[in-house]
C-alpha positions as CSV (number, residue, x, y, z in Angstrom):
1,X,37.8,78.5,-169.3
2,X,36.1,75.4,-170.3
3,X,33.8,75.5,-167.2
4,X,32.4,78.9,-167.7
5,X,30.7,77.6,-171.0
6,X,29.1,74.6,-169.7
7,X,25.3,74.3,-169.9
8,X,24.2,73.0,-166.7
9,X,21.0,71.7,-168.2
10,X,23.2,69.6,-170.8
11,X,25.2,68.2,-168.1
12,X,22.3,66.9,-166.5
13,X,22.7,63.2,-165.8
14,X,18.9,62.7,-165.9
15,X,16.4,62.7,-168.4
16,X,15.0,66.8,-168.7
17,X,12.7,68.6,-171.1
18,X,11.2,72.2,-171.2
19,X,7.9,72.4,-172.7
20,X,5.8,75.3,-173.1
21,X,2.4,75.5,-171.8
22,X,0.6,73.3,-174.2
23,X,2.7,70.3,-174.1
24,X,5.1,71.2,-177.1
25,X,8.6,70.2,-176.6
26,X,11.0,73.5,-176.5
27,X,14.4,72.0,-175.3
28,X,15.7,68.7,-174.0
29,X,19.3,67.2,-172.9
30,X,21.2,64.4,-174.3
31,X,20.2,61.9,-171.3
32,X,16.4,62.8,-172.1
33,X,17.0,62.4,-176.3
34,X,19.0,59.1,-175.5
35,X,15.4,57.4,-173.6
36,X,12.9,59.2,-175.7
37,X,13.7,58.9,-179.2
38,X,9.6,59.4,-180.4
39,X,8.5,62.4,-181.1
40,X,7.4,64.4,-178.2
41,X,4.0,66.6,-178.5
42,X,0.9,67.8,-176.6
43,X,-0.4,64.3,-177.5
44,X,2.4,62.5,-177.0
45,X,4.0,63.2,-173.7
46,X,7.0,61.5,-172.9
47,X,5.0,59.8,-170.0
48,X,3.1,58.0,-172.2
49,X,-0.5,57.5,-171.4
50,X,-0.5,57.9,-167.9
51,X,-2.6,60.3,-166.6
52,X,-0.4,63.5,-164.3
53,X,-2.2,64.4,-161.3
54,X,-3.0,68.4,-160.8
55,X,0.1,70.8,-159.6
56,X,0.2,71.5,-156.5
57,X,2.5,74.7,-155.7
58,X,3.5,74.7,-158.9
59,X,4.7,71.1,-158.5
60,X,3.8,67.2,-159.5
61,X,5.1,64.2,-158.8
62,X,3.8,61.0,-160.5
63,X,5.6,57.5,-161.8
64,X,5.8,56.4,-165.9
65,X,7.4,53.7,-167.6
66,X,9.9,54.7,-169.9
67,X,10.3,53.1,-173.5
68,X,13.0,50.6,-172.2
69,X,10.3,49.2,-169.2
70,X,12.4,50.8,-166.5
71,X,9.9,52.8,-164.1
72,X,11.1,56.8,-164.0
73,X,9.5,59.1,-161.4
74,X,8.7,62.7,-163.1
75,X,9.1,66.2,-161.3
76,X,7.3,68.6,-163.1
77,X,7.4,72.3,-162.0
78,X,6.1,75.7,-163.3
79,X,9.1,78.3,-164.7
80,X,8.6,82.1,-164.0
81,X,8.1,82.6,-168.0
82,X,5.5,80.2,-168.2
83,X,6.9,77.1,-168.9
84,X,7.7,73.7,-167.6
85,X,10.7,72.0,-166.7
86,X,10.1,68.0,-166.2
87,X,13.1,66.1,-164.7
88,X,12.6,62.0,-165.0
89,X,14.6,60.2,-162.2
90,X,15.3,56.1,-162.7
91,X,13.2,54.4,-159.6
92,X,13.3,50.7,-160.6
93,X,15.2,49.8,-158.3
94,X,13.0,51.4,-155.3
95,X,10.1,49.9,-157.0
96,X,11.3,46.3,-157.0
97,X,12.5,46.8,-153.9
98,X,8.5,48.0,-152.9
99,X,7.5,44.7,-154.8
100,X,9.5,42.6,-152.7
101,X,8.4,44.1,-149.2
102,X,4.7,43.4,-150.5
103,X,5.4,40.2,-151.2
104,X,7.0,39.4,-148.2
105,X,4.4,41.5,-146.2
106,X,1.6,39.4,-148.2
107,X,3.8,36.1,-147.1
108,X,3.9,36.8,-143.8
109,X,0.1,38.3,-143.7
110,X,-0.5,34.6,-145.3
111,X,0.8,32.7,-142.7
112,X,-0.4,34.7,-139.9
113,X,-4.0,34.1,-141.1
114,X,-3.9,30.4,-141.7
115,X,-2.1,30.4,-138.3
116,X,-5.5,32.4,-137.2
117,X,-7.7,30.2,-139.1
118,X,-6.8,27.0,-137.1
119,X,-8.1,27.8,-134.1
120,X,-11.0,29.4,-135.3
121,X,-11.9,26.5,-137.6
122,X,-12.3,24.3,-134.2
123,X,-14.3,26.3,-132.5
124,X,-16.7,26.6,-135.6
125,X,-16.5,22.9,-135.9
126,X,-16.7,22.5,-132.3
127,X,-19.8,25.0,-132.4
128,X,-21.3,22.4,-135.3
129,X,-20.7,19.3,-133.2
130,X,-22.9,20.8,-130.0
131,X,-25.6,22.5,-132.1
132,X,-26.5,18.6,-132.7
133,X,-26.8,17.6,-129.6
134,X,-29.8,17.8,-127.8
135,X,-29.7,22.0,-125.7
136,X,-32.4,23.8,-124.6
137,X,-33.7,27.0,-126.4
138,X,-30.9,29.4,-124.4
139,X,-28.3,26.9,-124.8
140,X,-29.1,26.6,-128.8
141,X,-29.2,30.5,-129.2
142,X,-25.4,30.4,-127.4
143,X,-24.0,28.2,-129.5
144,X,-25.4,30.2,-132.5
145,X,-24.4,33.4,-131.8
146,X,-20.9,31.4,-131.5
147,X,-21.5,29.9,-134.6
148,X,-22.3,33.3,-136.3
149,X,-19.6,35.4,-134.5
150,X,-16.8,32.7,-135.7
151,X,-18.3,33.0,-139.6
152,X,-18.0,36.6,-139.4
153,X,-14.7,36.4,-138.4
154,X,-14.0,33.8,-140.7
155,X,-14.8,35.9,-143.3
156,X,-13.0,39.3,-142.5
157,X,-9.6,37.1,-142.6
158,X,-10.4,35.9,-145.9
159,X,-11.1,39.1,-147.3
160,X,-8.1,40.5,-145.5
161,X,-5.6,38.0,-147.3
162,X,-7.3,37.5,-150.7
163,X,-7.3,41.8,-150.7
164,X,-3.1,41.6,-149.5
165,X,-2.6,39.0,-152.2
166,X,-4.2,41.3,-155.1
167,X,-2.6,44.2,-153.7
168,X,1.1,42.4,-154.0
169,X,0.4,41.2,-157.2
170,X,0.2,37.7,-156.7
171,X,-3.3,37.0,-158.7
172,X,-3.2,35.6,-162.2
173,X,-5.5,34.2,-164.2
174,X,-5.2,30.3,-165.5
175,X,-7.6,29.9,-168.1
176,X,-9.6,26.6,-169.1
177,X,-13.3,25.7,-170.3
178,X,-16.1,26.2,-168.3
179,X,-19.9,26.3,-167.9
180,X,-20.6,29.5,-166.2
181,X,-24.1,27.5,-165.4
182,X,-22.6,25.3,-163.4
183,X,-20.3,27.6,-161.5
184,X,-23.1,29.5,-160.6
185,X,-25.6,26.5,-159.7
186,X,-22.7,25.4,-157.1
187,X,-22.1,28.6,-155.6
188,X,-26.0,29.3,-155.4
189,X,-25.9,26.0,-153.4
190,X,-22.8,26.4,-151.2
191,X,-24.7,29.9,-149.9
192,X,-28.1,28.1,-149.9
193,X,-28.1,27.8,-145.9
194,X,-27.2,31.5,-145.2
195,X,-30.2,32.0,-147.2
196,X,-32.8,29.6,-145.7
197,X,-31.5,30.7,-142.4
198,X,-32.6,34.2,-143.0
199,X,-36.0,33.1,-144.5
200,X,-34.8,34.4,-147.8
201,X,-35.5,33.1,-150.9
202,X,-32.0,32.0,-153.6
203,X,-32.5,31.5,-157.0
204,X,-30.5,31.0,-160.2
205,X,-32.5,32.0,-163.5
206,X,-30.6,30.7,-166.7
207,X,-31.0,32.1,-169.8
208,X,-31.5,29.8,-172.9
209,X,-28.0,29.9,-174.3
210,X,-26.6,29.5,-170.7
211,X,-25.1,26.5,-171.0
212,X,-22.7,27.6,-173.2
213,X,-18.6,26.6,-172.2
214,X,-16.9,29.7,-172.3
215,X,-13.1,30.0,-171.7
216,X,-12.0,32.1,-168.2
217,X,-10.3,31.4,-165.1
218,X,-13.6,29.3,-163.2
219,X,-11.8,30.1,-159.8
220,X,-12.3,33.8,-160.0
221,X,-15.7,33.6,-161.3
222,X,-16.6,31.6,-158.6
223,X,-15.0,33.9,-156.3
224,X,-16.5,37.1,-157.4
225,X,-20.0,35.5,-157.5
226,X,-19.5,33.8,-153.4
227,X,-18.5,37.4,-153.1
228,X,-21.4,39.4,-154.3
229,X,-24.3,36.7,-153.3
230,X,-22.8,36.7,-150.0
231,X,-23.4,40.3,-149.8
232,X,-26.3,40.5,-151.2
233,X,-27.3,37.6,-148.6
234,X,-26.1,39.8,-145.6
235,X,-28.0,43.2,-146.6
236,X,-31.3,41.8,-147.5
237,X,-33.7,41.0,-144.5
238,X,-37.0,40.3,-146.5
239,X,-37.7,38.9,-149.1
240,X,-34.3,37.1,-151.5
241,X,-31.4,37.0,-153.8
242,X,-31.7,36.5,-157.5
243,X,-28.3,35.2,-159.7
244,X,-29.8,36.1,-163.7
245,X,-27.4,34.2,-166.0
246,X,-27.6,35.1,-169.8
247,X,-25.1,34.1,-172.0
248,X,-24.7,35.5,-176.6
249,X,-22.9,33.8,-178.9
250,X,-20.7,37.0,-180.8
251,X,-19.0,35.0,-183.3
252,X,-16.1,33.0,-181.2
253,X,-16.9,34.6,-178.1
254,X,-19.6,35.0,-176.2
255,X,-21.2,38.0,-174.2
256,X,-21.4,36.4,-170.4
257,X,-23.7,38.4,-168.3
258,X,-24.4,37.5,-164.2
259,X,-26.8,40.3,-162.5
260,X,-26.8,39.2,-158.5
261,X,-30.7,41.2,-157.4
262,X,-31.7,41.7,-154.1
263,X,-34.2,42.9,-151.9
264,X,-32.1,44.7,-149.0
265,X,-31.9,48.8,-149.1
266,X,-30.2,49.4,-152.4
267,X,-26.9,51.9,-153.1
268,X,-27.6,55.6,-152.9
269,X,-26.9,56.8,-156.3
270,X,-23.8,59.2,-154.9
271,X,-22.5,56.0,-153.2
272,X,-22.3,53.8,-156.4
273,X,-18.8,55.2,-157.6
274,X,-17.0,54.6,-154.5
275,X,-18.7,51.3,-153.2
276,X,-15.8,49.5,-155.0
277,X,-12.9,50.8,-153.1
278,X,-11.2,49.4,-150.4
279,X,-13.1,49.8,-147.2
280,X,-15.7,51.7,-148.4
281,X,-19.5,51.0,-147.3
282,X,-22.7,52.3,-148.9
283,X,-23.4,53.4,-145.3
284,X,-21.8,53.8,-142.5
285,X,-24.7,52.2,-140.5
286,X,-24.2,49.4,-142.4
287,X,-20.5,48.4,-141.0
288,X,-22.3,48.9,-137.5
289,X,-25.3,46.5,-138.4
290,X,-23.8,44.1,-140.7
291,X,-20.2,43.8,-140.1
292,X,-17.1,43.6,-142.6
293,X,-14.6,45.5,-143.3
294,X,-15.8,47.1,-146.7
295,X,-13.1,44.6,-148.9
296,X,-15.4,42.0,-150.9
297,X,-16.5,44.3,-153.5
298,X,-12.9,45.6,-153.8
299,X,-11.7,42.2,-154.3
300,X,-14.5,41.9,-156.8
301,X,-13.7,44.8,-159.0
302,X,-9.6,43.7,-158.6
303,X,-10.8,40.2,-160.2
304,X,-12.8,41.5,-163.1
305,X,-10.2,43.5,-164.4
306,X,-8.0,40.4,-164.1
307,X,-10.5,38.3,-165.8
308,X,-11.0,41.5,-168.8
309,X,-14.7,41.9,-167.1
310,X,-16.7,44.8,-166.2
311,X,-18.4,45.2,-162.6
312,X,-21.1,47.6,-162.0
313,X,-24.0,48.5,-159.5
314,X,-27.4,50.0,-160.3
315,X,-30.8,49.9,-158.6
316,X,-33.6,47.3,-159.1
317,X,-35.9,48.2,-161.7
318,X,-39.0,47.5,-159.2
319,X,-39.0,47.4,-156.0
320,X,-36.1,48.6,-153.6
321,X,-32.7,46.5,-153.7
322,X,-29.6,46.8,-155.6
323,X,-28.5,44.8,-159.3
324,X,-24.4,43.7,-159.2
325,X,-23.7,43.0,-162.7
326,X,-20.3,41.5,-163.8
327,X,-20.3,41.1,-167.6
328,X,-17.2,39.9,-170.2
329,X,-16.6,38.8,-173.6
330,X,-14.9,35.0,-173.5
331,X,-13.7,32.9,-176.1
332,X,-16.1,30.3,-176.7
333,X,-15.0,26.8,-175.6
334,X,-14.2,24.0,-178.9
335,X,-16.3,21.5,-177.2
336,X,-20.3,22.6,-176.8
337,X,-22.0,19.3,-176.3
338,X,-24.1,19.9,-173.3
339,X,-27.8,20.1,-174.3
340,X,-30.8,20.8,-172.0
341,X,-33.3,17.9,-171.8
342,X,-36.3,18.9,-173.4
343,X,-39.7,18.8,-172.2
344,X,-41.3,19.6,-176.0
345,X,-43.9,21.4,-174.7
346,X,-45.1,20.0,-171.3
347,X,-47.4,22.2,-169.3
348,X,-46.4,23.2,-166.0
349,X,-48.2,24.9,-163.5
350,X,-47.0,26.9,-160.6
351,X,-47.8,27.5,-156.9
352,X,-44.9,29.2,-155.3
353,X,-45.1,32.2,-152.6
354,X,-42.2,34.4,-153.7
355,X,-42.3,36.3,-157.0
356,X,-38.4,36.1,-157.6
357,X,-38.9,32.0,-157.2
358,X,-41.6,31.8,-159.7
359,X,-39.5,33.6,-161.7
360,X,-36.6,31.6,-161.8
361,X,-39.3,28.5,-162.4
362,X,-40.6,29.7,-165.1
363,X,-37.2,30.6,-166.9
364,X,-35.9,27.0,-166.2
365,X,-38.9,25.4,-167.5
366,X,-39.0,27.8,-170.7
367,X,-35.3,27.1,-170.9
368,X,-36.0,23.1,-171.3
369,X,-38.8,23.8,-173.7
370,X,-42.3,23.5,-171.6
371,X,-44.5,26.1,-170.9
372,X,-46.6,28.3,-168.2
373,X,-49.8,27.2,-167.7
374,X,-52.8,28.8,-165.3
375,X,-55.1,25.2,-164.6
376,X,-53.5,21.9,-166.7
377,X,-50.4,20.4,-166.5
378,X,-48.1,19.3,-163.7
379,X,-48.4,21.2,-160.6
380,X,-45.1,22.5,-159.0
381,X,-45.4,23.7,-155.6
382,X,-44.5,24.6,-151.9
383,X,-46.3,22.3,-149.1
384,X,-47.2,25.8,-147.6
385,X,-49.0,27.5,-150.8
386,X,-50.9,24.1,-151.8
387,X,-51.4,21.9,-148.9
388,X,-53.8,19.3,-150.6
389,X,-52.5,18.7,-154.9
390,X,-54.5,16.9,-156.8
391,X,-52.9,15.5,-160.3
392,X,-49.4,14.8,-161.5
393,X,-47.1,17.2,-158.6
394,X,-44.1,18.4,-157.6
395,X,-43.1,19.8,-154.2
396,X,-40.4,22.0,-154.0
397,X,-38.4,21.0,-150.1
398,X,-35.7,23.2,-148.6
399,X,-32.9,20.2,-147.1
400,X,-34.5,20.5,-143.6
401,X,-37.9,19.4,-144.8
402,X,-36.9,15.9,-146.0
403,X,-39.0,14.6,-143.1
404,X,-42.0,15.1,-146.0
405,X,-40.6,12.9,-148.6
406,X,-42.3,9.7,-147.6
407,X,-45.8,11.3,-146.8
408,X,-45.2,12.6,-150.5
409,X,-43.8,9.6,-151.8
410,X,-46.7,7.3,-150.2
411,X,-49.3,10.1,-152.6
412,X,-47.3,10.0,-155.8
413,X,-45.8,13.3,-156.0
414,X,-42.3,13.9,-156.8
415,X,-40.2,16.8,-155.1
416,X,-37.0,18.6,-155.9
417,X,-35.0,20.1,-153.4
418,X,-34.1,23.6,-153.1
419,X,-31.8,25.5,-154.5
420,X,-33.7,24.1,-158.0
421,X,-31.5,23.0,-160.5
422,X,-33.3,23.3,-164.2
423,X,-32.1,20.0,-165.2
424,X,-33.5,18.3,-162.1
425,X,-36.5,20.0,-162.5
426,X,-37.5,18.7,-166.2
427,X,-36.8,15.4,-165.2
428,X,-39.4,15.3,-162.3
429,X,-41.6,16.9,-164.6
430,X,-41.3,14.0,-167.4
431,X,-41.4,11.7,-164.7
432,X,-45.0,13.5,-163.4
433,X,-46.2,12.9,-167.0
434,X,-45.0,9.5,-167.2
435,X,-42.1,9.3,-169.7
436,X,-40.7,6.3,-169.8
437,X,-37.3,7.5,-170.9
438,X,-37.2,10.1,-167.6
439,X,-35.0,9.0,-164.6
440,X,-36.0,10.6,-161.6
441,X,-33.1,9.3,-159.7
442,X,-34.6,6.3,-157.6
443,X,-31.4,5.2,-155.5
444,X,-32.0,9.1,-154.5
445,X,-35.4,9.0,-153.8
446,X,-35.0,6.0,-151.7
447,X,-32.0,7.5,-150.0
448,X,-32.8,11.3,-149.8
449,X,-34.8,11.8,-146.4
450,X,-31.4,9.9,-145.4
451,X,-29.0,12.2,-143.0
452,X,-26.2,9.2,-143.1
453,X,-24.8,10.5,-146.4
454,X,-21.7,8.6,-146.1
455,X,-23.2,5.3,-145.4
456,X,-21.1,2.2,-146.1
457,X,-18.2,4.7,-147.2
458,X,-14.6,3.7,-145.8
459,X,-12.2,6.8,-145.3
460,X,-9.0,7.4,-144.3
461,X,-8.6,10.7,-142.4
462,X,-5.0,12.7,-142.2
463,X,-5.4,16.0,-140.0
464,X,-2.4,16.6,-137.9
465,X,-4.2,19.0,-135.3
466,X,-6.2,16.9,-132.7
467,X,-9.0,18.9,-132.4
468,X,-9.5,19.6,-136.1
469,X,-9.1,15.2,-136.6
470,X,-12.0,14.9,-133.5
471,X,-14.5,17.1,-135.6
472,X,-13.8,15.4,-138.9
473,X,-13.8,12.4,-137.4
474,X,-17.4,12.7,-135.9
475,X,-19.0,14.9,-138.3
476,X,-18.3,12.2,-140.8
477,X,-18.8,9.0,-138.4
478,X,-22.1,10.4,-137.9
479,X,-22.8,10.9,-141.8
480,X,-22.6,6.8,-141.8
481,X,-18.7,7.0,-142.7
482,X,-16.2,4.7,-141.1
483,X,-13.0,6.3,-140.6
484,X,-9.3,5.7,-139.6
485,X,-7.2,8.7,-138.8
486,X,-3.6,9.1,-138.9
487,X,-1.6,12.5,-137.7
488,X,1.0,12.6,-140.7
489,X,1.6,12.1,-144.2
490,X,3.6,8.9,-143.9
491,X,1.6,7.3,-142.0
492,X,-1.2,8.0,-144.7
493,X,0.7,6.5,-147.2
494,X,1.4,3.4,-145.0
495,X,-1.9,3.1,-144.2
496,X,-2.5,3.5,-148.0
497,X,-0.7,0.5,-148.8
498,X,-2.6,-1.7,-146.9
499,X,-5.2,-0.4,-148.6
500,X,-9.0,-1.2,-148.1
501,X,-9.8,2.5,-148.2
502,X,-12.8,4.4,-150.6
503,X,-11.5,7.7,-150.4
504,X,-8.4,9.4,-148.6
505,X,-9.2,12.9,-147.2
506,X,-5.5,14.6,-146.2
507,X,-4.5,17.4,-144.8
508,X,-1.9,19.9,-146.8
509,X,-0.4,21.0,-143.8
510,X,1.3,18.0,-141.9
511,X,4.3,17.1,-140.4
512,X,6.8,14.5,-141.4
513,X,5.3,14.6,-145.2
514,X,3.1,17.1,-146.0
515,X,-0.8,16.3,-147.8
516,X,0.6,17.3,-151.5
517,X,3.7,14.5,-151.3
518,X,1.4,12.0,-149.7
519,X,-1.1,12.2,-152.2
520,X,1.3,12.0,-154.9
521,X,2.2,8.3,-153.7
522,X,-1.2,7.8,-152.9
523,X,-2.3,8.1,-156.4
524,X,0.7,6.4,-157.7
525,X,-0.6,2.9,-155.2
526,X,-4.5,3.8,-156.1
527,X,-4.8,5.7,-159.6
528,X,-8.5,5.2,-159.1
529,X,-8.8,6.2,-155.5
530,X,-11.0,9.6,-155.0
531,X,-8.2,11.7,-152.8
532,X,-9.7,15.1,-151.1
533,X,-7.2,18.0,-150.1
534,X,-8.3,19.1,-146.6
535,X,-7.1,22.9,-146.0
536,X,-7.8,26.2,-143.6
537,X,-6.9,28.2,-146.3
538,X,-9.1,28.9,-149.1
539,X,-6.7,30.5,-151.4
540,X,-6.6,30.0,-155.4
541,X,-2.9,28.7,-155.0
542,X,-3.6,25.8,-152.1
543,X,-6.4,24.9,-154.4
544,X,-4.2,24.8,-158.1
545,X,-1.4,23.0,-156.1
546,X,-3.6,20.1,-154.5
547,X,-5.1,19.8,-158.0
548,X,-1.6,19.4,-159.8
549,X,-0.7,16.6,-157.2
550,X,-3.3,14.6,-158.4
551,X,-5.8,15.1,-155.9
552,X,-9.5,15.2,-157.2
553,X,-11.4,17.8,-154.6
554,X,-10.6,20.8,-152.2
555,X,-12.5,21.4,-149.1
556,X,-11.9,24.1,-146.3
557,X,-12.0,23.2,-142.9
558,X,-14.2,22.4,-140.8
559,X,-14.8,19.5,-142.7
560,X,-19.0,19.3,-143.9
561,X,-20.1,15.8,-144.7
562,X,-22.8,17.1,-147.1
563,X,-20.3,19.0,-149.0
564,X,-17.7,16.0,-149.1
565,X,-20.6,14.0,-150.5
566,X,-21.3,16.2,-153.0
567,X,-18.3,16.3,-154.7
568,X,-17.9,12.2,-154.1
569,X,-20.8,11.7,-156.6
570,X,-18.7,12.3,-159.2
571,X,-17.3,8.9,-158.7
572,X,-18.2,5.7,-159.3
573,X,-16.9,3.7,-156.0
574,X,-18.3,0.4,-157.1
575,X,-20.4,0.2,-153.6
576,X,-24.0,0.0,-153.5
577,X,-25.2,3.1,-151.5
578,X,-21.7,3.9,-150.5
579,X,-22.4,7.6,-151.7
580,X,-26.1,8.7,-150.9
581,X,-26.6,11.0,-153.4
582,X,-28.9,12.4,-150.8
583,X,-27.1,16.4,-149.9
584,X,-27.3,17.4,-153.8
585,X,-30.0,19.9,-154.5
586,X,-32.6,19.7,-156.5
């Protein structure tokens, strides 16, 4: 008899509600009071604030965290009277067990593309090594197209892993103090190449409060910025890329604003909502022309929400071409000692082809405290738009026109060497107007027009893979290096005893005992020692774990001399010339 006056709604064992058509809550069993004990109205659902999608045959289906953090899957359907009956159904379990597949899917993904990156990295080194030999004009336009072909790969299997890793999860941000100027000067300069090989002008203009430390996670900045330049870079055939930096103080934060400019065909207005989903394009002809897989922007918009930032895509004001703006409020940074050196007032005057170039000049010298001037002052200029200068000069020399620096030299006239750097800048222009107190870097000048970076520099090489040791080993023999290789971590750290070494340059990935263990010991025998992580993969985590062994700089492979002495001049290796400060731009 009991049966016949059971409520089969009661007895359910999951959480169910009936609510009428405006939201209002009408009945509800014991397992739903039992999880929801808030009160339940049009605006407060017992979903919370996610957003149901639109019934479909009556029906919905969508996933909400309950009160207690456990995930619940809702079915939602329409009753013959009008109302709805919602049923929640625990799925925590499936979703971890989703989580986990990612991860190991992402794991597996990771290791399939460093696998992939290997042999690719030699034949892009390999491709490096023969473009310097001497080829005819066929044989120079093979190896390029290699060269090219293996970049483009290059870069669809780092956007393919670094858009897995976001998808599983894996991304978090490690916060520290920064100088957004400075991340964007170095990634302005690591793209500088793509840019001059494309005849395309690249140019940082910094605002006057740009200098400003701000803390954010650096890595992701620097990522979303390689990101947007680099396509900004690829869509622009005429003409040049323009990274504008400002940066407001807002009590103990600061409004950080980076607009990335270009010249190429721009985003259809209809096209701007969707450009930064997964393998979407702004035009399909553009995956034919260009390449890609339509992930970087993805990746960028996934990174600015991790970093609390805002991504967004308009057109130029003048002109055709697109503005990519990433803007975010960050904590300002306790220490803010950096100044700008001042040129109180100097009078420059400049000779430059490109409008966005000028530009960018005349923010960095307003930034330092000179000013524009039509006839006096200190003439900055290319070769090409003022062959002949009279009066205190500056030239302004892409890397491949250091061949000019002693016919300049022998006249008097400084140079700087593209991409500009502000600071580097005022101090050629002090040094045109003769201040005494100006150092315009004289072991530089002497050593710029210099290709043997590395001259005098003793280095010991670890790179298991043959191939990958032969290209290191000549790339940097060449750059005026002498080197010892080994094939495994111990070895390294035998060879380290013995010492007589400058810098060690290891490989993470080696048998025996891996990169991260040998430079551990390394640094325990040599505290001093500058110790470079040599990796194929360019991922955040590679990066943050060669940093916490101790080691002092990351590069990816194949190994470039003029990036390796780059980041060696920020040590003092107590030998005269041992570091030609010669590959840092102007």
């Amino acid at each position: 008899m009991l049966a016949l006056h059971m409520d089969p709604f009661e007895q359910l064992p999951d959480p169910a509600c009936i609510l009428d058509a405006a939201g209002e809550l009408l009945r509800a069993n014991s397992a739903f009071t039992a999880t929801f004990r808030q009160m339940v109205s049009p605006r407060r659902p017992p979903w919370g604030r996610v957003k149901p999608p639109a019934f479909i045959g009556g029906e919905r289906r969508f996933d909400a965290p309950a009160p207690d953090g456990s995930l619940l899957e809702w079915v939602e359907r329409h009753l013959p009277d009008g109302h709805r009956l919602a049923i929640a159904r625990d799925v925590s379990q499936r979703a971890s067990a989703a989580a986990e597949a990612a991860r190991a899917k992402t794991l597996v993904f990771a290791m399939l593309t460093h696998e992939l990156r290997t042999p690719l990295n030699g034949i892009l080194g390999m491709a490096g090594l023969l473009g310097h030999e001497p080829l005819s004009p066929p044989q120079r336009a093979y190896v390029e197209a290699i060269s090219q072909s293996g970049e483009r790969l290059l870069e669809l299997i780092s956007d393919a892993l670094d858009y897995s890793r976001l998808e599983a999860g894996r991304a978090a941000a490690e916060i520290a103090p920064f100088r957004p100027v400075d991340t964007a000067q170095g990634v302005i300069e690591l793209l500088a190449p793509r840019a001059r090989a494309k005849g395309l002008e690249l140019v940082l203009e910094a605002g006057p409060d740009a200098g400003l430390s701000v803390c954010s996670d650096e890595g992701r900045v620097r990522q979303i910025l390689f990101n947007l330049l680099g396509n900004a870079l690829k869509f622009t055939e005429s003409g040049g890329v323009s990274l504008r930096l400002s940066a407001d103080r807002r009590g103990e934060e600061a409004l950080v604003r980076f607009a990335v400019r270009d010249t190429g065909p721009g985003v259809a207005p209809e096209k701007r909502a969707l450009i930064f989903d997964a393998f979407e394009q702004a035009d399909s002809s553009h995956a034919r022309a260009y390449g890609g897989a339509g992930l970087g922007l993805a990746i960028v918009k996934r990174l600015a929400d991790l970093l609390a930032a805002k991504v967004s895509v308009t057109g130029a004001l003048v002109g055709p071409g697109a503005v990519f703006t990433l803007e975010a409020r960050w904590p300002l940074a306790p220490d803010q000692s950096a100044a700008p050196i001042g040129l109180h007032g100097a009078q420059v005057r400049l000779r430059v082809g490109a409008p966005m170039l000028r530009d960018a000049l005349a923010a960095a010298v307003r930034t330092h405290g000179g000013d524009i001037a039509l006839e006096d002052g200190v003439l900055v200029f290319e070769p090409s738009e003022a062959p002949h200068p009279k009066g205190p000069a500056i030239a302004l020399l892409w890397p491949d026109q250091r061949g000019l620096i002693a016919d300049l030299q022998a006249l008097g006239i400084g140079y700087v060497i593209k991409p500009v750097r502000g600071a580097s800048l005022a101090l050629q222009v002090l040094a045109a107007l003769g201040d005494p107190a100006a150092n315009p870097e004289p072991a530089r000048m002497a050593s710029e027009s210099n290709h043997q970076v590395l001259s005098g520099l003793r280095l010991l090489l670890a790179e298991d893979n043959p191939l990958n040791a032969l290209i290191a080993r000549t790339v940097l023999t060449r750059a005026g290096a002498a080197v010892e290789t080994v094939s495994d971590g111990e070895q390294a750290i035998t060879a380290a005893k013995n010492g007589g070494f400058d810098v060690y340059v290891l490989d993470l990935r080696m048998p025996v005992i891996d990169g991260l263990t040998a430079g551990r010991r390394i640094r325990a025998m040599h505290p001093l020692a500058p110790i470079v992580a040599l990796t194929a993969d360019v991922g955040d985590a590679e990066r943050k774990a060669a940093l916490a062994a101790g080691m002092d700089a990351f590069l990816t492979k194949p190994i470039d001399a003029q990036r390796l002495a780059v980041e060696l001049q920020r040590f003092n290796l107590g030998r005269a010339g041992a570091v030609g400060p010669a590959s840092q731009p102007g």
